[in-house]
VEXDREN-649499 format. One record per residue (C-alpha): x, y, z. Coordinates in Angstrom, 1 decimal. Example, Ala and Ser with C-alpha at 12.3 -4.5 7.8 and 13.67 -1.06 7.14 Angstrom:
BEGIN
[site [12.3,-4.5,7.8]];
[site [13.7,-1.1,7.1]];
This chain:
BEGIN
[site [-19.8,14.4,-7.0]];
[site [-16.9,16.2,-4.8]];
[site [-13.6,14.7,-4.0]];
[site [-12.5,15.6,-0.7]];
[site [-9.0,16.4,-0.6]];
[site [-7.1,17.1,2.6]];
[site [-3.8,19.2,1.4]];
[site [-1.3,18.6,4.3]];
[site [2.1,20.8,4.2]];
[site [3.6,24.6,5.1]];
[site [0.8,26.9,4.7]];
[site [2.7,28.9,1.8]];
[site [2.7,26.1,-0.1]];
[site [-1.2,25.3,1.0]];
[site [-2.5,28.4,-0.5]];
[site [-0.1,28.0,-3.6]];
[site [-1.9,24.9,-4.0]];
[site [-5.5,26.5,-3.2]];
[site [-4.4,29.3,-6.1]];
[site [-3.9,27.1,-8.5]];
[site [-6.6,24.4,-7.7]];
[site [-9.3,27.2,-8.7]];
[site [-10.0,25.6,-11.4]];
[site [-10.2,22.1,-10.5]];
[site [-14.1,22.6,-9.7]];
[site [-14.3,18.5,-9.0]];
[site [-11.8,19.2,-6.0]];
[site [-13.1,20.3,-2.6]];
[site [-9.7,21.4,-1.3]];
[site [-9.4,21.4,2.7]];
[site [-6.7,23.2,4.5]];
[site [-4.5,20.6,6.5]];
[site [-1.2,22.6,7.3]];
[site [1.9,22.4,10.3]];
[site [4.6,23.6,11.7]];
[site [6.5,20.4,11.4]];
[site [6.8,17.2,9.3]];
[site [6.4,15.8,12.6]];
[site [2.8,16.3,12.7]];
[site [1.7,14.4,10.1]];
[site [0.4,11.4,11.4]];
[site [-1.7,13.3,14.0]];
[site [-3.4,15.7,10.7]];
[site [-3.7,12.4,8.4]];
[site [-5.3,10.5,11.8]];
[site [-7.9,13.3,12.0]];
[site [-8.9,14.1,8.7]];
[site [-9.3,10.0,8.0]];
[site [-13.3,10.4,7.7]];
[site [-13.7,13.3,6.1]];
[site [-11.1,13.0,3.0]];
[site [-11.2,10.9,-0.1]];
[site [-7.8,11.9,-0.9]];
[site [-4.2,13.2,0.7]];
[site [-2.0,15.5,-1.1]];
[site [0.8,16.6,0.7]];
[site [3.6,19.3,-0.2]];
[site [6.5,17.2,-0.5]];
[site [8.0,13.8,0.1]];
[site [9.0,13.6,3.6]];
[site [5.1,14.2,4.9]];
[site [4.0,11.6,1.9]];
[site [6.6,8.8,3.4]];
[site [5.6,9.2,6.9]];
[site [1.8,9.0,6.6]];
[site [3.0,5.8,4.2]];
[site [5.3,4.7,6.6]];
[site [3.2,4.3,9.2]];
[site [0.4,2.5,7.2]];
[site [-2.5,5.1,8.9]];
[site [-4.8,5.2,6.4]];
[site [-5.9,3.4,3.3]];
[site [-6.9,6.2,0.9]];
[site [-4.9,7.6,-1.7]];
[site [-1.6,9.3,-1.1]];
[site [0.3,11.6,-3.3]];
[site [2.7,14.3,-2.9]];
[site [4.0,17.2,-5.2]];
[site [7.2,16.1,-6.6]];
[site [10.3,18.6,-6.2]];
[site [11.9,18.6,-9.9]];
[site [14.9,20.5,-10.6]];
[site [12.6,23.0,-12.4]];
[site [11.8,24.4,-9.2]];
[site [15.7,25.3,-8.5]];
[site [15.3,27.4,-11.0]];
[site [13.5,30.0,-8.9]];
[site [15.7,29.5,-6.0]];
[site [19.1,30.3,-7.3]];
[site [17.5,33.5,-8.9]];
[site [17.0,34.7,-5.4]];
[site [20.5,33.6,-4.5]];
[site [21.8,35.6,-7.3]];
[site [19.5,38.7,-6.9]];
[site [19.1,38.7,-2.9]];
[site [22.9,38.3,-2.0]];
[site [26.3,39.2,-3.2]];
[site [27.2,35.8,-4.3]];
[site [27.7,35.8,-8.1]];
[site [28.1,31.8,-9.5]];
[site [28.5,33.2,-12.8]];
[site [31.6,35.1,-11.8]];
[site [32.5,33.2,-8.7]];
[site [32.4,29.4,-8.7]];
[site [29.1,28.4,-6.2]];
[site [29.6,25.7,-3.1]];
[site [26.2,24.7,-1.6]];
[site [24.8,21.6,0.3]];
[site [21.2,20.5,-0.8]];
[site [18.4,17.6,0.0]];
[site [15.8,15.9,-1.4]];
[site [16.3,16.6,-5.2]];
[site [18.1,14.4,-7.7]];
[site [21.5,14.6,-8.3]];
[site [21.3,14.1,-11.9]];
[site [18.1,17.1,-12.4]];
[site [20.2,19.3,-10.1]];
[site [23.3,19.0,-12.1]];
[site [20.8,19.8,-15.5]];
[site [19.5,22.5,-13.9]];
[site [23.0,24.1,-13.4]];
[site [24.6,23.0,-17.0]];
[site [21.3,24.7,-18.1]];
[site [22.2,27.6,-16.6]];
[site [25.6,27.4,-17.6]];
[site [27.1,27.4,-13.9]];
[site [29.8,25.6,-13.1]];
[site [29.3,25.1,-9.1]];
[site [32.6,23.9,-7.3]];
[site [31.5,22.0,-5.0]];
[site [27.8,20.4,-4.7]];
[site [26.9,18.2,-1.7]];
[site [23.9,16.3,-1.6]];
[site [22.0,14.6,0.5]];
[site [18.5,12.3,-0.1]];
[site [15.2,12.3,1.9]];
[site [15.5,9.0,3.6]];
[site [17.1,11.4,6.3]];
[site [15.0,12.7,9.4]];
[site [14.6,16.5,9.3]];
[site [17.7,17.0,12.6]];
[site [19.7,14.9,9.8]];
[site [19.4,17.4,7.1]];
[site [19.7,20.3,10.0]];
[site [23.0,18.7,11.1]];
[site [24.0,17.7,7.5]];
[site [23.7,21.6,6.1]];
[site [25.1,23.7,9.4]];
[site [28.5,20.6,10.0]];
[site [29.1,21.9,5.8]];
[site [28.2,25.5,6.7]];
[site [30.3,25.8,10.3]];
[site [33.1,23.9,8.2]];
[site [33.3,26.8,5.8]];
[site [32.9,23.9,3.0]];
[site [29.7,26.1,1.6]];
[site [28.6,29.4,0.5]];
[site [24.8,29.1,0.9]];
[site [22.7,25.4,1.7]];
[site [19.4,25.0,-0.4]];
[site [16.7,22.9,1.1]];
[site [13.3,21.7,-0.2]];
[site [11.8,21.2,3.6]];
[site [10.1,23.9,6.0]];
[site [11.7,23.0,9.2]];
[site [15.0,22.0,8.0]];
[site [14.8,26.0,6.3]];
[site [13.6,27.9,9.9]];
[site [16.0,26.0,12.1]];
[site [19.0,26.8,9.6]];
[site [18.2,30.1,9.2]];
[site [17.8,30.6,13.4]];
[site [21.3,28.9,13.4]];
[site [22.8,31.7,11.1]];
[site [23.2,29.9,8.4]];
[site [22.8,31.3,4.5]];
[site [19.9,29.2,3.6]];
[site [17.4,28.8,0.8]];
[site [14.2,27.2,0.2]];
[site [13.4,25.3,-3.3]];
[site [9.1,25.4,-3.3]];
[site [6.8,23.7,-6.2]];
[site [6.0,25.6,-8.8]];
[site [2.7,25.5,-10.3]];
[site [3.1,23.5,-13.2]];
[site [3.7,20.5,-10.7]];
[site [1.1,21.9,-8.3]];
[site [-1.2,21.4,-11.4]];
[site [0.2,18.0,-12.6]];
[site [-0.1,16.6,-8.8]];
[site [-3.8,18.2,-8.7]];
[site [-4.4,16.3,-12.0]];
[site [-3.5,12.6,-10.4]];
[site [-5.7,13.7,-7.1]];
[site [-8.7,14.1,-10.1]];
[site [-7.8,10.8,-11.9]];
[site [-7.2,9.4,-8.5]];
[site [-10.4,10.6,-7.1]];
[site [-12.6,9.2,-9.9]];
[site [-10.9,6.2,-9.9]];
[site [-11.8,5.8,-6.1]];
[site [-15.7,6.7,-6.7]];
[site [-15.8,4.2,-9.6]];
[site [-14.4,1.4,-7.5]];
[site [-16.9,2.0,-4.6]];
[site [-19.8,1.8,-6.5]];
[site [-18.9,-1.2,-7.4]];
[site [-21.4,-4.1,-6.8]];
[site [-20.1,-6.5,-4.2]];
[site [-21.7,-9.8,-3.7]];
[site [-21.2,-11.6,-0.2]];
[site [-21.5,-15.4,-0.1]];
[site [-21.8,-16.6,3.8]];
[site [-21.2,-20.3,3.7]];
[site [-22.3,-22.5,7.1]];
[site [-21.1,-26.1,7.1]];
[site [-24.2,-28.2,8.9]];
[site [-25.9,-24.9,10.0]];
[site [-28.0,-25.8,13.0]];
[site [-28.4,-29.6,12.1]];
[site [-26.8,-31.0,15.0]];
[site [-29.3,-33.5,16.6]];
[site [-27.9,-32.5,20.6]];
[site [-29.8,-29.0,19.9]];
[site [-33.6,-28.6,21.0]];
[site [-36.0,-26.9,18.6]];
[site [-35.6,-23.6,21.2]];
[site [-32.0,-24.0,20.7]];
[site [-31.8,-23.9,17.2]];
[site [-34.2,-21.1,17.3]];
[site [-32.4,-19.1,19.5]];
[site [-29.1,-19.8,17.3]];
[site [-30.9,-18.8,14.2]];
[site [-32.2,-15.3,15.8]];
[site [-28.6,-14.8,17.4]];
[site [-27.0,-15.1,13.6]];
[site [-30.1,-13.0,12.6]];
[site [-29.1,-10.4,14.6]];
[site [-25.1,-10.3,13.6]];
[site [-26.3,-10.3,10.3]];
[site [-28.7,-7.2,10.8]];
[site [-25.8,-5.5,12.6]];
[site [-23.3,-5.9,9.4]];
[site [-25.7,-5.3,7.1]];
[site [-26.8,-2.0,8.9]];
[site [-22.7,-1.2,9.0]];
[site [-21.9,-1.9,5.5]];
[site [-25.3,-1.2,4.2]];
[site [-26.1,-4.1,2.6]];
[site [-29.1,-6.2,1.9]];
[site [-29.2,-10.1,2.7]];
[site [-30.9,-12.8,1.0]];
[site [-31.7,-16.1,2.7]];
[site [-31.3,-19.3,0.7]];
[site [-32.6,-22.9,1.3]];
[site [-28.9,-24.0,1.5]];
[site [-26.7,-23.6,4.4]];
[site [-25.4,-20.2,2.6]];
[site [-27.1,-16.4,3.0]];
[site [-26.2,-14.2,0.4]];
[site [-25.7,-10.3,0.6]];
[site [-25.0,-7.4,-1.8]];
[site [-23.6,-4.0,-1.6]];
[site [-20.8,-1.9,-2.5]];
[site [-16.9,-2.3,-3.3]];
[site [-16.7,0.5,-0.9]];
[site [-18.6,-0.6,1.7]];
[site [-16.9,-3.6,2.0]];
[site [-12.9,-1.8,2.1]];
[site [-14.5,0.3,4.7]];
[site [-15.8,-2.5,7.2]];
[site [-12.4,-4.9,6.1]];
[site [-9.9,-1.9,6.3]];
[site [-9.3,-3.0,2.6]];
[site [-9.3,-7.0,3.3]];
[site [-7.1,-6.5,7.0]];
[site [-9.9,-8.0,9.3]];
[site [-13.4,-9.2,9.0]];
[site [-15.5,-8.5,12.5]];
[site [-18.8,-10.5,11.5]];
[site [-17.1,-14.1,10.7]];
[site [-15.6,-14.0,14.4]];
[site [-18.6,-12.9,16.1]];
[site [-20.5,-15.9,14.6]];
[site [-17.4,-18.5,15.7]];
[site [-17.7,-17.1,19.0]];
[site [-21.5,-16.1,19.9]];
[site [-22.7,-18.9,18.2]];
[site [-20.0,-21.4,17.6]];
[site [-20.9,-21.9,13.8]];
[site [-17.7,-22.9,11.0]];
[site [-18.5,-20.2,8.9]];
[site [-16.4,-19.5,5.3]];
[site [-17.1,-16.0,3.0]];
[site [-17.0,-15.4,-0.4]];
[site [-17.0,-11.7,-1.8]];
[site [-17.0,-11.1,-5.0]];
[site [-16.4,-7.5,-7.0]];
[site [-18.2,-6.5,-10.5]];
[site [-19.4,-4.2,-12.7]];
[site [-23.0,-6.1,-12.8]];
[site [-24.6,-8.5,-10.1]];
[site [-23.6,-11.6,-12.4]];
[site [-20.4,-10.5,-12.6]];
[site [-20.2,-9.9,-8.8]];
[site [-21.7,-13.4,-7.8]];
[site [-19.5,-15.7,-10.3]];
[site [-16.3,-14.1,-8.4]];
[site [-18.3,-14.4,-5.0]];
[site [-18.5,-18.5,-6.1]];
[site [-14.7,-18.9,-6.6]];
[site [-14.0,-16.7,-3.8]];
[site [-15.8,-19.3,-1.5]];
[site [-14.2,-21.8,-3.0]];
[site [-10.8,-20.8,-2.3]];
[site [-11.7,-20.1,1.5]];
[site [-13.3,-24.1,1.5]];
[site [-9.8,-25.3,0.3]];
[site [-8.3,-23.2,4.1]];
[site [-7.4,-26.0,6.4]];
[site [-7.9,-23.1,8.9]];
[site [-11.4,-21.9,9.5]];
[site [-13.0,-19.5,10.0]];
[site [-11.6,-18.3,6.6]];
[site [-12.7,-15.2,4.2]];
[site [-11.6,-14.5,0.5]];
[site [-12.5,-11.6,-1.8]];
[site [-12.2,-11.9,-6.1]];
[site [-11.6,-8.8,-7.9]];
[site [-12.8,-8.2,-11.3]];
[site [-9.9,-8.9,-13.0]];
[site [-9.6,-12.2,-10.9]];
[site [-6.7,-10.6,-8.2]];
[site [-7.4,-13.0,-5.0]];
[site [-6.9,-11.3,-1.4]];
[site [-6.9,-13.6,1.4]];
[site [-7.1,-15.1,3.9]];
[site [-8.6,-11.5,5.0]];
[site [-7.7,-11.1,8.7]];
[site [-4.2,-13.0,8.9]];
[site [-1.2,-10.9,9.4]];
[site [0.4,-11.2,6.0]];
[site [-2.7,-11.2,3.3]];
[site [-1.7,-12.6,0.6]];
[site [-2.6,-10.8,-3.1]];
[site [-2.2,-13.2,-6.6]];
[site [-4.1,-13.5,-9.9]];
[site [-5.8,-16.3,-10.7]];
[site [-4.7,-15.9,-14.3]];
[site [-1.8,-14.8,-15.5]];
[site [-0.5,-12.9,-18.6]];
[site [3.0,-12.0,-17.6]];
[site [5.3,-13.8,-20.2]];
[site [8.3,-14.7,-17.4]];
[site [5.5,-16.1,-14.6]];
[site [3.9,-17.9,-17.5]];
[site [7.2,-19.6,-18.7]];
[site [8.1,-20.4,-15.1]];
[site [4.7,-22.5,-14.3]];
[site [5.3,-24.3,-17.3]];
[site [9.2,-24.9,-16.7]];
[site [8.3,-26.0,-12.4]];
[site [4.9,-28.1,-13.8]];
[site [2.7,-25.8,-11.8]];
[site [-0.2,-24.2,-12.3]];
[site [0.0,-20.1,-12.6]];
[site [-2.5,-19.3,-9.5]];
[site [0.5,-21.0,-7.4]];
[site [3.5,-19.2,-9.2]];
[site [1.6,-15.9,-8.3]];
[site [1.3,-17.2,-4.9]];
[site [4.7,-17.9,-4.6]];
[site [5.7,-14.4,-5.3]];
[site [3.2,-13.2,-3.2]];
[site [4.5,-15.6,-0.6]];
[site [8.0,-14.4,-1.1]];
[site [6.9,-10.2,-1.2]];
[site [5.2,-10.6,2.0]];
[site [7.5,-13.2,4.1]];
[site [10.3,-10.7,4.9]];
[site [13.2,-13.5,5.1]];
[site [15.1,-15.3,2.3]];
[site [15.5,-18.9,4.0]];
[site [12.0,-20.4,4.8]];
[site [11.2,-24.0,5.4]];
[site [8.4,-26.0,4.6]];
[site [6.6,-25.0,7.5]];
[site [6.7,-21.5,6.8]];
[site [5.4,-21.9,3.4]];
[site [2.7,-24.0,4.8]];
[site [2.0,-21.8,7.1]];
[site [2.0,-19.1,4.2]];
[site [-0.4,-20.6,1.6]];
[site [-2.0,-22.7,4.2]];
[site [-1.3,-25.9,3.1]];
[site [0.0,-29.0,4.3]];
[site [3.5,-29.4,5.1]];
[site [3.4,-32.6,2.8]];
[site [2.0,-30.2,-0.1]];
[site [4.7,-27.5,0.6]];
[site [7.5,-30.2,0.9]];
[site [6.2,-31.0,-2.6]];
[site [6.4,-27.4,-3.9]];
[site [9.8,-27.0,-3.0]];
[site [11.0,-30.2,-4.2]];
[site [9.2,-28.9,-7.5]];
[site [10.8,-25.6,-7.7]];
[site [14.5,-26.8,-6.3]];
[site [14.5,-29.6,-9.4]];
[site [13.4,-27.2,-11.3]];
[site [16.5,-24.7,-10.1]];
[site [14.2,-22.1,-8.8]];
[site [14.9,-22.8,-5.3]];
[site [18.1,-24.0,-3.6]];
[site [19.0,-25.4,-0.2]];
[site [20.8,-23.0,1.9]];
[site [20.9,-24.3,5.3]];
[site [19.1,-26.9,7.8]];
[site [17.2,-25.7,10.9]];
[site [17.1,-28.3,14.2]];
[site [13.9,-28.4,15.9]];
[site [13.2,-27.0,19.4]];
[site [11.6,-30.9,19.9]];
[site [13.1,-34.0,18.5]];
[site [13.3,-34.8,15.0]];
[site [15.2,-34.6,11.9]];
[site [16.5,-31.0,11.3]];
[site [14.4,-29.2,8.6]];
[site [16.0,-28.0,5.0]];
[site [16.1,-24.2,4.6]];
[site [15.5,-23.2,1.1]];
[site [16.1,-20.1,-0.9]];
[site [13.5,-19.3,-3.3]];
[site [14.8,-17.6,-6.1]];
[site [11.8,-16.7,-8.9]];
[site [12.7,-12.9,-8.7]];
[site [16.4,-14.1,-10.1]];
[site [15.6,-13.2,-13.8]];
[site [19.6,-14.8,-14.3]];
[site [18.2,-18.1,-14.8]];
[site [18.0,-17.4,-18.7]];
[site [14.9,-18.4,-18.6]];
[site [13.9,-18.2,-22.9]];
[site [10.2,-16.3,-22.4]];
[site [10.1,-16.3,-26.5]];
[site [8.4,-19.0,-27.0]];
């Protein structure tokens, strides 16, 4: 089976990449190139359904299309390393009259480490006299106006940049400028992760993926009519149909108040956006008003896939707030609630030595330490108060109060403040949870 994989960047460094991805006869390699960084979001936003993987020339296209969270297949980019300076200052030596051998070198650069850069050059055995440097978290007019302040300031010689635009606008400016371009030993290391990332991808989808739909009282109400409930029953028939057709899936009807389907890992990313919404548990709330919970479950064999379906559902019955959707990986990562803002990811079981040590050391269990730093990863704010972590893990405020009683007598959170409530009441303890502080000498020997 082909991997489709969209290679976004300058269109030199495009058919460097086609050259050497010749060989790579798993690789369908489609042209994706601009003029500008800029563009990125608009060439990742149309190549979305016919790609299985993004490889872009460089870092700067890789962290917008990231930034900007457009996509969920696989990104990766072909790493600058100082290797590649190599080639550039060659040209500098050879193509102008500058001689760092003979005459100490001052340049401005981006993107590349400092430390490879200043390998590179003891490699070399050139002494530069002055290097500044400057890192890609910069727009591209940062690095324009970074390079031409040095170069109108007579504080360089030449400025060396690893991006397109930065290198045409510099060069229109007047300024001595250089270009630092992959070479093909990372082309080929960067086209070997799009292989290993590309059969990791069409293993995952063909995963088997078992869907348990849960009713609570499905159409036993005794205000409905035998028409009613017969019209409610061919209503859900038909959103099932509908989902099943999307995510091509066959369902199984039970006696209990549960259907069943089964289909694939990918199928299931595809209609969630990997676990961000799930369409078919709000159409049934609101077309048919039923209280609906789903279980989906991820294996390598139908057994597999339905015991991880079962726990799945039973996390989504524990969700005060309903409807509610979980998914089980195989290797018992939770995701969930699926369609809340901040999904929450943790592992049921737990083998890391430090999370271990702190569930024993708190008194609780390992599925709610991983939740916890889930919690904490996701939240965006160091002081939170009960209700936010209720909120968070949906419990009840009386459960979270208990948590962080737990984890502040356990010094692994501390009081940092009080909040006063808009209405009311007593003002609300503000806590700092602190799991991530490995300081606490926690011993993990034992």
């Amino acid at each position: 089976m082909e991997i489709n994989v969209a290679v976004i960047g300058p269109e030199d460094v495009i058919d460097q990449v086609f050259t050497v991805g010749k060989s790579y006869l798993e690789l369908n390699l489609l042209s994706a190139p601009y003029n500008h960084e800029q563009e990125t979001v608009d060439i990742v936003k149309q190549n979305t359904n016919e790609v299985d993987v993004y490889l872009f020339a460089g870092i700067i296209p890789y962290q917008i299309a990231k930034n900007h969270q457009i996509t969920n297949k696989p990104l990766i980019f072909i790493p600058l390393t100082g290797t590649a300076l190599y080639r550039t200052i060659f040209k500098i030596i050879t193509e102008t009259e500058i001689n760092p051998i003979r005459t100490p070198l001052r340049f401005s650069m981006d993107t590349l480490d400092e430390g490879e850069v200043k390998e590179c050059f003891e490699e070399l055995e050139i002494h530069p006299k002055a290097i500044f440097l400057l890192n890609t978290d910069q727009k591209a007019d940062e690095l324009v106006n970074f390079h031409y302040k040095l170069w109108a300031s007579k504080k360089i010689d030449v400025a060396i940049t690893c991006i397109k635009s930065v290198y045409e606008t510099l060069k229109g400016l007047g300024v001595l400028v250089y270009r630092v371009i992959p070479t093909k030993s990372t082309i080929r290391s960067s086209l070997e992760n799009v292989l290993l990332e590309g059969k990791s991808l069409i293993q995952s989808n063909t995963q088997i993926a078992i869907g348990i739909l849960h009713f609570n009282n499905l159409f036993s109400s005794n205000n409905l009519s035998e028409y009613k409930t017969k019209r409610k029953k061919a209503a859900l028939e038909n959103l099932l149909i509908d989902f099943s057709e999307d995510a091509q899936a066959i369902f199984d009807w039970s006696d209990r108040d549960e259907v069943r389907f089964i289909t694939t890992r990918g199928a299931i990313e595809r209609v969630t956006q990997k676990y961000k919404k799930i369409p078919l548990l709000n159409e049934i709330a609101m077309k048919i008003e039923l209280e609906t919970l789903l279980g989906i479950g991820f294996g390598y064999t139908a057994n597999e896939a339905e015991i991880n379906a079962r726990k799945a559902v039973t996390k989504a019955q524990s969700q005060s707030n309903k409807p509610s959707c979980f998914v089980v990986d195989l290797d018992g990562t939770v995701y969930g609630p699926v369609g809340q803002d901040k999904l929450l990811t943790y592992s049921l079981r737990g083998d890391d030595p430090y999370r271990m040590q702190l569930a024993k050391t708190a008194g609780l269990s390992i599925a709610t330490i991983n939740k916890l730093f889930s919690f904490c990863e996701n939240f965006g704010r160091k002081d939170i108060t009960a209700i936010d972590l209720a909120n968070g893990l949906d419990l009840t405020i009386r459960s979270a109060r208990r948590i962080l009683n737990i984890l502040e007598r356990s010094e692994l959170a501390v009081i940092i403040g009080e909040e006063q409530p808009i209405h009311r009441g007593r003002p609300r303890h503000l806590y700092e949870i602190q799991l991530l502080e490995r300081n606490k000498h926690i011993d993990i020997s034992h």
